[in-house]
SEFI-381551 format. One record per atom (N, C-alpha, C): z, y, x. Coordinates in steps of 0.2 Angstrom, whole numbers, plus 2048, in hexadecimal, padded with zeros to 3 digits. Layout:
<pts>
ZYX/...
</pts>
This chain:
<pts>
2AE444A21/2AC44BA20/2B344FA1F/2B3454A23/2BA458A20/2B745CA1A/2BF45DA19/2C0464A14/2BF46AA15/2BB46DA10/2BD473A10/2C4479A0C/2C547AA14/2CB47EA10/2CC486A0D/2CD488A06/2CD48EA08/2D4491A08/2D3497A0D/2D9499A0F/2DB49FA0B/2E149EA06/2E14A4A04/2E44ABA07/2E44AEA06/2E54B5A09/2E84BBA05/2EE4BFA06/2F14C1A00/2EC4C79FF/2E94C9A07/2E74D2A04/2E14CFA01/2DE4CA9FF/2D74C99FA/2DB4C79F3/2E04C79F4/2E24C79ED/2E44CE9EA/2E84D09EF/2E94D69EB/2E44DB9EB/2DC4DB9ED/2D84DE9EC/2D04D99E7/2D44D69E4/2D14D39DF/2D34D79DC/2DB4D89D8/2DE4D89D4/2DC4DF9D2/2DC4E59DA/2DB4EB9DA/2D54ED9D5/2D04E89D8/2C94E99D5/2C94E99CE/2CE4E19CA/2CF4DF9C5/2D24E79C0/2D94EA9C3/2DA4EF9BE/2D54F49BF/2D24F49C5/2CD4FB9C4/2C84FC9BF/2C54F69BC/2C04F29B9/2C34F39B1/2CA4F19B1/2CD4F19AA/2CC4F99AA/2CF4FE9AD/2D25049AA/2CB5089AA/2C55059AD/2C05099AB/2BE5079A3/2BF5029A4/2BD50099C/2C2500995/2C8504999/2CD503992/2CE50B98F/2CC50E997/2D0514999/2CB519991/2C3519991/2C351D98C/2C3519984/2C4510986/2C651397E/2CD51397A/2D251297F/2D951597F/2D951C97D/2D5523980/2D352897E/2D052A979/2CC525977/2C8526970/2CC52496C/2D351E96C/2D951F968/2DD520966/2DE52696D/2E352C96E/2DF532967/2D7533968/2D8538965/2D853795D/2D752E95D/2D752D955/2DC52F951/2E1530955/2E8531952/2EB538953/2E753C954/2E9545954/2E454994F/2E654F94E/2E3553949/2DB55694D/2D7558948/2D155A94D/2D555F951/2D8564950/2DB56A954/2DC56795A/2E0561959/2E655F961/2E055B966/2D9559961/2D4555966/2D355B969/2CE561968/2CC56496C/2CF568971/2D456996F/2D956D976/2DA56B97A/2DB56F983/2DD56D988/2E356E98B/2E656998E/2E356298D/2E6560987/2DF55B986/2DE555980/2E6551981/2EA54E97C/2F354C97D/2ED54497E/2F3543984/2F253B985/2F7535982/2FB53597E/30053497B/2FC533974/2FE52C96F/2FB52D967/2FD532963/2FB53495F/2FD538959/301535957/30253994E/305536949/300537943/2FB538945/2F7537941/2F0531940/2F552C943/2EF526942/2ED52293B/2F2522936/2F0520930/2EC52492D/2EC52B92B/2EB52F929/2E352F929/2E2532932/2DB531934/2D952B932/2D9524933/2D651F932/2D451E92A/2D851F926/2D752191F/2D252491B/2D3529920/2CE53191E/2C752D920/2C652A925/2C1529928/2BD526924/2C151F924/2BF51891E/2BD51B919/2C2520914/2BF52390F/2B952890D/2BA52A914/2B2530914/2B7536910/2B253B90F/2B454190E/2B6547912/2B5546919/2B654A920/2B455291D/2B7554920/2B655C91E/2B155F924/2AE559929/2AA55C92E/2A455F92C/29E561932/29A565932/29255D932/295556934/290552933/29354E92C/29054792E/291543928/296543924/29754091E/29E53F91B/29E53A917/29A53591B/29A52E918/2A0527919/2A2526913/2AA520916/2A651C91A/2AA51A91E/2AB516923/2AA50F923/2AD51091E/2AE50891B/2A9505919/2A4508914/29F507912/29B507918/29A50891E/29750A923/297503927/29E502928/29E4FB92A/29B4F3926/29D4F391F/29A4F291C/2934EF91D/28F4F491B/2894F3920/2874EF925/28B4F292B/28A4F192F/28B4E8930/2904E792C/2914DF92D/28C4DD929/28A4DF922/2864DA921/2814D9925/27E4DF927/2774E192B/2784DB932/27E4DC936/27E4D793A/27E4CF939/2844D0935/2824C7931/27A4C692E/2774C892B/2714C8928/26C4C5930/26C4CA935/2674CA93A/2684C693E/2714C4940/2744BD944/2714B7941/2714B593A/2714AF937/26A4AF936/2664B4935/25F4B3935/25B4B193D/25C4B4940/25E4B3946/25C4AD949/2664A994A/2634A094A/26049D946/25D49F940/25B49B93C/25549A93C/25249F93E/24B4A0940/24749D947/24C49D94D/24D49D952/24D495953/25249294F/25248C94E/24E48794E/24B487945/246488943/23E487947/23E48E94B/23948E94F/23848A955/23B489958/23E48495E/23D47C95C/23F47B956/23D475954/236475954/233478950/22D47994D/229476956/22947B958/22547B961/228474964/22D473965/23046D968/22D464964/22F46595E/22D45E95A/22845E956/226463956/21D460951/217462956/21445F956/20D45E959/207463954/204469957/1FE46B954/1FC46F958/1F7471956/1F3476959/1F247B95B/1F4480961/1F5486963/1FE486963/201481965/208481965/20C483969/209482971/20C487978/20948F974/204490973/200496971/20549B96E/207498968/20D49B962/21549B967/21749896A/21949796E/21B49E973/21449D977/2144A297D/2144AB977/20F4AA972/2104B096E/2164B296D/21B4AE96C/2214B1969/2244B2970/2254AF976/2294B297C/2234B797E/2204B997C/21D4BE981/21F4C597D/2234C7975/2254CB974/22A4CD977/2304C997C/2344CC97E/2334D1985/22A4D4986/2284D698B/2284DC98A/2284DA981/2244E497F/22B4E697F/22C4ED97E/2324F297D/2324F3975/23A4F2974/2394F596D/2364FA96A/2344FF96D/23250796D/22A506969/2274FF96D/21F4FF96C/21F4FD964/2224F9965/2224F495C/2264F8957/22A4FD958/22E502951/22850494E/225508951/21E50E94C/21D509947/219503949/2144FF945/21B4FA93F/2214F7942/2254F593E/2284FA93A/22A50293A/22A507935/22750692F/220507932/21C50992D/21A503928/2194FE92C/21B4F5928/2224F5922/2264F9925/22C4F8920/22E4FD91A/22B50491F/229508919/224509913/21E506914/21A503911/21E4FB90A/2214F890D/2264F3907/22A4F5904/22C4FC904/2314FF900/2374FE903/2394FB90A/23F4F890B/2424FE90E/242506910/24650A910/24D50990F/25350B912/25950E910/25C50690B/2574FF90F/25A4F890B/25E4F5912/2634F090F/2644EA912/25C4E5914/2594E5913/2514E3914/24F4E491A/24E4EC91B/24B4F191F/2504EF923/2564F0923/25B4EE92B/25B4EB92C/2574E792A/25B4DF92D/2544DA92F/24E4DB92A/2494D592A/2464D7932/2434DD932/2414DD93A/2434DD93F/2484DC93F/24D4DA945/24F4D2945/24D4CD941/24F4C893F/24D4C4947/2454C3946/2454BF94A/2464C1952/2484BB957/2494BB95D/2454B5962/2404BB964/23C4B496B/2414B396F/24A4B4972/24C4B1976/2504AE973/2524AE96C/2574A796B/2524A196A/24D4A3967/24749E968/24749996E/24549D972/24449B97A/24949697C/25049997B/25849597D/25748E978/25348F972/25748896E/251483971/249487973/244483975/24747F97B/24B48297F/24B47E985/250479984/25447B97F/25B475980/25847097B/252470976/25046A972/24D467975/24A46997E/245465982/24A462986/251461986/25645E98B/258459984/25845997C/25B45497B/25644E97D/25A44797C/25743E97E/25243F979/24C43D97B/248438977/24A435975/24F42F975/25242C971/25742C96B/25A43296B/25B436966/257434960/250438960/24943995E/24843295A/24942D95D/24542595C/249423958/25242395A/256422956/254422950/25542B94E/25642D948/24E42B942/24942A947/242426944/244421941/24741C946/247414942/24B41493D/25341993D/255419937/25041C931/24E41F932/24942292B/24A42A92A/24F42D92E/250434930/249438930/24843D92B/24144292B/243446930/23D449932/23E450936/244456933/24445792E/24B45B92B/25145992C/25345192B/25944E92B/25A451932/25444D937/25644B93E/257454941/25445993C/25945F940/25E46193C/25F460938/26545F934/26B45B937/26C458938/270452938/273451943/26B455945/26E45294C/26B45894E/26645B94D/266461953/26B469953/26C46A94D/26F46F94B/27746B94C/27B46894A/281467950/281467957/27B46395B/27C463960/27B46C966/27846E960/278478963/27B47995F/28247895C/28947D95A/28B48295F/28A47D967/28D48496C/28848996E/28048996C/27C48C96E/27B49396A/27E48F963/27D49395E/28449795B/28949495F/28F49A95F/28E4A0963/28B49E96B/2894A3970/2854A996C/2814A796A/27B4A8967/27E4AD961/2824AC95C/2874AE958/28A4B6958/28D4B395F/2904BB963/28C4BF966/2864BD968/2834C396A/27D4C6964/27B4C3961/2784C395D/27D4CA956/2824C6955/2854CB954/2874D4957/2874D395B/28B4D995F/2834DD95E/27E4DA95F/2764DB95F/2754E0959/2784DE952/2764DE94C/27B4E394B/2804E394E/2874EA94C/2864F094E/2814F0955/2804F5958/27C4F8958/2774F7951/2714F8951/26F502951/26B503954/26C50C953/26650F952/26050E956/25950F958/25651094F/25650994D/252506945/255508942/25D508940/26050B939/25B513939/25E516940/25B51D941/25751F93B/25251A93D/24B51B939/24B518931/24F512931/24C51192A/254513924/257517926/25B519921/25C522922/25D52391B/25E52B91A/26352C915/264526912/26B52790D/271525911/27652A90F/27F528913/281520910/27F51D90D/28251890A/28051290E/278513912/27750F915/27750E91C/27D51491D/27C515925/28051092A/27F50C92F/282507932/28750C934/28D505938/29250D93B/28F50D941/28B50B946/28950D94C/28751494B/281516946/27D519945/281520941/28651D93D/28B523939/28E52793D/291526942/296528947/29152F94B/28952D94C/28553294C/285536948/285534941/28453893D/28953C93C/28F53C93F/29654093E/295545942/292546947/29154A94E/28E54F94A/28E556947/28855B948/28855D94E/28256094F/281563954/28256A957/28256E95A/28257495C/28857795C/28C57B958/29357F958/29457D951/29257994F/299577945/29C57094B/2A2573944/2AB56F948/2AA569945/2AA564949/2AB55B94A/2B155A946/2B2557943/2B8553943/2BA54D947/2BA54E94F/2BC54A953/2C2543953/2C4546951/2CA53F94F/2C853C948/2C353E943/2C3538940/2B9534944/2B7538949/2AF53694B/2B452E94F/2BB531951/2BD52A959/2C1526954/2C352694C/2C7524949/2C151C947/2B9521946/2B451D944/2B2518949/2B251B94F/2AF517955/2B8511959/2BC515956/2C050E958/2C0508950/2BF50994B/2BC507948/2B6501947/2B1504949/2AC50094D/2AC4FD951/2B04FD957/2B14F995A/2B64F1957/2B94F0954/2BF4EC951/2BA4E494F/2B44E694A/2B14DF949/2AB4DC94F/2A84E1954/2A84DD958/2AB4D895E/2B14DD95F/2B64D8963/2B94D2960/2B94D395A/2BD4CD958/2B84C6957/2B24CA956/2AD4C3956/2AE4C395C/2AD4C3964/2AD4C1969/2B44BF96A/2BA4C096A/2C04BF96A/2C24B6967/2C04B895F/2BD4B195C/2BB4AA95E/2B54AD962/2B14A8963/2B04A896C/2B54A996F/2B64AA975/2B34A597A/2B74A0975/2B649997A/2B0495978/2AE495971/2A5492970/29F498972/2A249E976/29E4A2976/29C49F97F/2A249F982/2A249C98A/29D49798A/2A0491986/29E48C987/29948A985/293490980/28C48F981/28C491984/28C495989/28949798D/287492997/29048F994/28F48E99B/28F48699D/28E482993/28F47A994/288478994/288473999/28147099C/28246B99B/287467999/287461995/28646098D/28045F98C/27C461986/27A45A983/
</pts>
């Protein structure tokens, strides 16, 4: 049989490359500007032209921010406390999350009962409906518990996930029966035997799963919307709107981009982090 050769070719390189920075600079270009403006006075944002060059007002604004206290026309809740939130909120809904998910896939996969594809097909058939149809009735479910303006209320309805479900059912259906048998004749219960062997063997499922789940839980905007009226418990997704008024009162634009670069910092680091077990659930088939 011969080989196949491939021939490299320099103009396909240099129009990979081309595409490569085109690709970077759409995606760096505005938030390079949104960090330009974090470091000027509101005066200097709104002016034309906007300075493309940083300020010297980057501690200042980042401070003011983090602190709250904005002399703007919207919110003036710290920042900090915003993100705050927002971590717990996404940690709380991540780790709820796999663990539910987990859990559940277990459950469906290794115990035998009654209506079990049933319960099953139920929970993958959620993924058909749009979030828009389930708020009204999970609103009034949540406003009804008192959980309003809680970590509760942010977090509990958002917990469960029919797609990590789905991802952890299909890779418990590729481990060995033998596995299974093993850990029987040693004397391993069902707890041990997902203790001890199934939950390591989805470390990389459950890193992927980690990072997204995360970014999931950071960005949340639609539900805080509804279930929070006090500033203390605003996520920053949703804070960052809250700074915007509307109509003709003066923004404080450079502490709104000081917020939103801000925001941005703990999600990338989670992916940045976890870069390599985030790939590698993804793309290892050797399980």
């Amino acid at each position: 049989m011969g080989r196949l050769v491939v021939e490299r070719r320099p103009w396909l390189d240099l129009l990979a490359h081309l595409v490569l920075i085109v690709g970077v600079l759409v995606v760096a270009l505005p938030v390079y500007i949104t960090f330009v403006a974090s470091t000027h006075t509101a005066q200097d944002v709104v002016q034309r032209p906007m300075p493309v060059l940083p300020g010297p007002h980057l501690i200042d604004n980042y401070t003011r921010a983090l602190e709250g206290g904005s002399h703007g026309a919207g919110s003036t809740a710290a920042v900090g406390r915003m993100m705050f939130v927002s971590l717990v909120s996404a940690l709380i809904i991540t780790f709820g999350k796999i663990a539910i998910s987990l859990l559940s896939a277990f459950a469906i996969v290794y115990f035998r009962f009654r209506f079990r594809m049933v319960f099953f097909w139920a929970i993958f058939v959620t993924l058909m409906l749009p979030v828009e149809v389930r708020i009204g009735p999970t609103y009034k479910v949540v406003s009804d518990l008192g959980m309003l303006n809680s970590f509760a209320g942010l977090t509990v309805p958002l917990i469960a996930s029919a797609t990590a479900t789905f991802l952890f059912r299909q890779f418990f259906l590729t481990v060995p029966e033998e596995l299974v048998e093993a850990a029987r004749i040693d004397g391993a219960g069902p707890m041990r035997f997902f203790k001890d062997i199934l939950v390591p063997l989805s470390a990389t499922s459950i890193a992927a799963l980690f990072v997204i789940q995360f970014i999931y839980g950071w960005n949340q905007y639609l539900w805080p919307l509804l279930v929070t009226t006090q500033e203390d418990m605003y996520p920053v997704v949703y804070g960052i709107k809250r700074m915007i008024a509307g109509g003709d009162s003066q923004n404080e634009w450079n502490l709104v981009m000081a917020t939103a670069m801000l925001a941005m910092i703990p999600p990338a680091l989670v992916v940045m982090l976890m870069q390599k077990w985030f790939v590698k659930g993804l793309v290892d088939t050797e399980k």
